[in-house]
C-alpha positions in Angstrom: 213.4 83.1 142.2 210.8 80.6 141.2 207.8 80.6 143.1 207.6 77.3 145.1 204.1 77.6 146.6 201.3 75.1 146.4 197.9 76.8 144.6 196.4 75.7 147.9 199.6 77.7 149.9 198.8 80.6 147.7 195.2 80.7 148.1 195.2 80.5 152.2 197.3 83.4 151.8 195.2 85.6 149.8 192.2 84.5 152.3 194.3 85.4 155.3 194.9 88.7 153.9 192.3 90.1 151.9 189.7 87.9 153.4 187.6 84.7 151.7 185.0 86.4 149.7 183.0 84.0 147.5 182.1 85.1 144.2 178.6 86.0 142.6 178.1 82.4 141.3 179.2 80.6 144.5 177.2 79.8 148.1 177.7 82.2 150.7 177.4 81.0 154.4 178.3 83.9 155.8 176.2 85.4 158.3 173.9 88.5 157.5 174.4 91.5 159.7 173.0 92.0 163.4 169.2 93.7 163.2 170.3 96.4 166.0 173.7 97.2 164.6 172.0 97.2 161.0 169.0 99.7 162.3 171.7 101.6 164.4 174.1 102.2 161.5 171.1 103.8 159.2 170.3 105.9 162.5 173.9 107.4 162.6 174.4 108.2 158.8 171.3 110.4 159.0 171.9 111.9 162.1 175.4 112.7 160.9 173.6 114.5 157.9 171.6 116.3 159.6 173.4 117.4 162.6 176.5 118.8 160.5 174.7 120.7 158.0 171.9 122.1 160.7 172.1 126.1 161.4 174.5 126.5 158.5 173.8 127.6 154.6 173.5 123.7 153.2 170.0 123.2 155.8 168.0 123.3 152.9 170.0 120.6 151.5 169.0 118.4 154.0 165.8 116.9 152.7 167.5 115.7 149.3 170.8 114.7 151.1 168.2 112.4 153.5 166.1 111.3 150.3 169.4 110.3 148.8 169.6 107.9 151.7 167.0 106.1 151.4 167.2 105.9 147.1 170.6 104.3 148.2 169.3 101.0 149.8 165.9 101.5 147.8 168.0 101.2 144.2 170.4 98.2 145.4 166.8 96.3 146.8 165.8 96.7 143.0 169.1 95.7 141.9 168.8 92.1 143.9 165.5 91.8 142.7 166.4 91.9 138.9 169.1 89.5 139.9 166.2 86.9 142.1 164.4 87.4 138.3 167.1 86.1 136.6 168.1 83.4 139.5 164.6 82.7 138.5 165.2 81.5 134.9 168.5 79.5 135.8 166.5 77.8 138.1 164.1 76.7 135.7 166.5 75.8 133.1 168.3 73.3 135.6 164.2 72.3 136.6 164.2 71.2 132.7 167.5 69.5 133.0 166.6 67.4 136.0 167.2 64.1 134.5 167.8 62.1 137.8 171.4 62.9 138.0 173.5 63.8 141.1 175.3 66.4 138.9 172.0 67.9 137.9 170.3 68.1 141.3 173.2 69.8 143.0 173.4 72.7 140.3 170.1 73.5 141.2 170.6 73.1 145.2 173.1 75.5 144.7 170.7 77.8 142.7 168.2 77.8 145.9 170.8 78.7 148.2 172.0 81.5 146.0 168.7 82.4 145.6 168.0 82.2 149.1 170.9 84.7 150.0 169.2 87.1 147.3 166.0 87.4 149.0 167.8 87.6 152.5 170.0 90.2 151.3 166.8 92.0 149.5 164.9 91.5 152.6 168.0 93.5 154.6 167.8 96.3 151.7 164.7 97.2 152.5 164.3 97.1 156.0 167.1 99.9 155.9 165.2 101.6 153.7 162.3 101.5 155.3 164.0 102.6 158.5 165.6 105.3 156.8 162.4 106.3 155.2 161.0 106.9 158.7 163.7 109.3 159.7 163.3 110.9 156.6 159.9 112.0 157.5 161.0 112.5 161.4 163.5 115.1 160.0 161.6 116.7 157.0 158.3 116.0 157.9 157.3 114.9 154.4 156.6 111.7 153.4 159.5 109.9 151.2 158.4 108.7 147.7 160.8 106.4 145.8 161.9 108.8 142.4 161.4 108.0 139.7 158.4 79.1 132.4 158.5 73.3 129.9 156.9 69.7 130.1 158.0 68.7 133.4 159.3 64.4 133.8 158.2 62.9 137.4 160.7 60.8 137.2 163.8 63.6 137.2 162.1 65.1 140.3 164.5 65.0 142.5 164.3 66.4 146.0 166.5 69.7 144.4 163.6 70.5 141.8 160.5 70.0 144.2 162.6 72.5 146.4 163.1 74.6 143.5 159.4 74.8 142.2 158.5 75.6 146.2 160.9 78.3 146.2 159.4 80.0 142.8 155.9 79.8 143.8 156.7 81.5 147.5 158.5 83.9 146.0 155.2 84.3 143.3 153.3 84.4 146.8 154.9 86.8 148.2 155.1 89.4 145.4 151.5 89.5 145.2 149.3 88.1 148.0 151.4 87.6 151.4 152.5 91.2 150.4 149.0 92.9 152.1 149.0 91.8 155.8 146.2 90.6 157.8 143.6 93.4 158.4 140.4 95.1 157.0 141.2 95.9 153.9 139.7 99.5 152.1 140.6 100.5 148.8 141.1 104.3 147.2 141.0 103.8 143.5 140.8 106.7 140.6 140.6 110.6 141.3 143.8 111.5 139.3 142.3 115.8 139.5 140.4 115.4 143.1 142.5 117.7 145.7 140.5 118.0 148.8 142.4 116.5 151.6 140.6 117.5 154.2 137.6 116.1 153.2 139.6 112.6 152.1 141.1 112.6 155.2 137.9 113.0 157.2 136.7 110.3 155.1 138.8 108.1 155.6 138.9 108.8 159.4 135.3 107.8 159.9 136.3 104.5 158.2 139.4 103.6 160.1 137.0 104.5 163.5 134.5 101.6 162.4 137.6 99.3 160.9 140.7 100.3 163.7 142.8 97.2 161.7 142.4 99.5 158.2 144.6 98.7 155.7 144.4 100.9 152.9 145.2 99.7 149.6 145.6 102.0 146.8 146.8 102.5 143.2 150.1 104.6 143.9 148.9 107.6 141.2 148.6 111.2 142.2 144.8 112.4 143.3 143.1 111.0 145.6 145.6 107.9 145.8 148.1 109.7 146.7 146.3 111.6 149.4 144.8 108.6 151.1 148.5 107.3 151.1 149.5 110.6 153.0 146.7 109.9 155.2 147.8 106.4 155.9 151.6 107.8 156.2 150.4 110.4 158.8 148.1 107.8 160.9 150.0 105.2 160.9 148.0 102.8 158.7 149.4 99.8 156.1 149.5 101.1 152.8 149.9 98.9 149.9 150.0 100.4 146.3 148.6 98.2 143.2 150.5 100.0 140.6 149.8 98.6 137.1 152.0 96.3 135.6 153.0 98.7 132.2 155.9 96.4 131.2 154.6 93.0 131.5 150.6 94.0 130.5 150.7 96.8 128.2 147.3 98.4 128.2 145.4 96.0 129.9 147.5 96.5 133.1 145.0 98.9 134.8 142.7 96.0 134.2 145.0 93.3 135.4 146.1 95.5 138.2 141.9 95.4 139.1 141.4 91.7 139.3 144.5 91.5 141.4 143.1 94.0 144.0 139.9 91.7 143.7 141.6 88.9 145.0 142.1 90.1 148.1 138.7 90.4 148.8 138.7 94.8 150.4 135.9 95.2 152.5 135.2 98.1 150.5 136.2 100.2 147.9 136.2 103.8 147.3 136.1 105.1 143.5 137.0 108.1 142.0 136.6 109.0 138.6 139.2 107.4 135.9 137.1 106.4 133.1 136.4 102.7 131.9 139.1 101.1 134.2 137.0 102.3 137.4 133.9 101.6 135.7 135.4 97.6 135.4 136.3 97.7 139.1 133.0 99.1 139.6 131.4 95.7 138.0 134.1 93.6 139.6 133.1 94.7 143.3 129.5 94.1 142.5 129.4 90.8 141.0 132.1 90.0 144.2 129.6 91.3 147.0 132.3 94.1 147.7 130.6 97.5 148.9 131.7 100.7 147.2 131.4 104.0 147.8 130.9 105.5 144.3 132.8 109.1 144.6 132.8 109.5 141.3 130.6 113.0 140.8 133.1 114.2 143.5 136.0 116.4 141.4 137.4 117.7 145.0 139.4 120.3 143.0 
């Protein structure tokens, strides 16, 4: 029997039973999920973990089962970020196109609000890892680690391209500067053999008691990084790693990754040994006014 349906028939009838789902390349007004049902949802997957496999032979699984959690939401946040990167690029092709044109200025509205959804869909990654991270360490009592640009015509801009360029350059903003919150900001740099946590976390105690709005910043390495970011795990302090930049600098990225923790301007900085990359953070602080505390006879091993 011939099929006498409309496309239009036939495509309200696929909505009405599988639901309208827009596709990758298409706006999505949907709404994004409640906070509290979000946070709650997390809350019950690791309970559920942990209460069915407490008191029986898989306990010790717990801890990766937990971790493996938090990797979920952690690897699909990196996922929509590579796809924000190249959301990126398409919107700066259609910036190159802009050439006055309705046609052109709507591809690239449309860009924006895709890219929009990306960050807001990032955004609602990571606060379920984060959350999840938290009762990670409430029911292991460790501290969960994650594993492992044209000549632009004034003419063509249209409202669409300003909005684009505004939407790169906050992005830009808050990748690297909006990313460290408000605060006194102390950095631990270096000290990739130094293992005395006590003394570190004494240290930094007496610190945080003359700066109570600490926020440590550090360069997410093993050493005395990655003690200070235990002690900033354990008391409740902002931690914000400046990791070099390997892919995009090469070797220099311990040096780039310097003069971008110069920027924000730490109130002081506490060095470790690590060679001629601390030594240029070392002339960095002083030409800025920064005050160090040069730890860098201290081995701590």
């Amino acid at each position: 029997m011939p099929d006498t349906h409309t496309a239009t028939a036939r495509f309200c009838e696929d909505a009405e039973l599988f639901g309208l789902r827009p596709g990758d390349d298409e706006i999505d007004t949907r709404p994004m999920p409640d906070d509290d049902r979000s946070l709650g949802a997390v809350h019950d997957m690791v309970d559920a973990v942990v209460a069915t496999l407490q008191g029986t032979r898989m306990e010790p699984d717990i801890e990766e089962l937990v971790s493996g959690v938090v990797n979920l939401f952690h690897r699909y946040a990196a996922r929509l970020e590579s796809q924000l990167d190249r959301n990126e690029l398409d919107q700066r092709a259609a910036q190159e196109r802009q050439d006055g044109s309705e046609v052109a200025a709507t591809e690239l509205e449309k860009l924006i609000a895709i890219g929009r959804t990306m960050i807001e869909r990032r955004n609602w990654m990571e606060a379920m890892r984060d959350e999840a991270a938290e009762l990670f360490e409430v029911h292991t009592g460790s501290v969960w680690r994650p594993r492992t640009g044209s000549q632009v015509n004034n003419r063509h801009m249209t409202a669409a391209y300003l909005d684009s360029k505004e939407f790169i350059a906050a992005r830009r903003t808050a990748q690297t500067q909006t990313m460290v919150p408000t605060g006194t900001k102390i950095a631990v740099i270096g000290g990739p053999e130094y293992q005395d946590v006590d003394a570190l976390f004494n240290r930094l105690d007496l610190i945080r008691k003359r700066y109570p709005d600490m926020v440590l910043l550090h360069g997410g390495a093993k050493g005395a990084e990655l003690i200070a970011d235990r002690w900033a795990a354990n008391r409740g302090v902002t931690r914000i790693p400046f990791k070099p930049d390997w892919n995009r600098h090469k070797g220099a990225a311990p040096f780039k990754r310097n003069d971008l923790l110069l920027t924000e301007m730490p109130q002081g900085v506490l060095l470790f040994n690590g060679g001629g990359v601390i030594g240029n953070l070392f002339d960095g602080c002083r030409r800025r006014g920064i005050s160090v505390w040069d730890l860098r006879t201290e081995v701590g091993a």
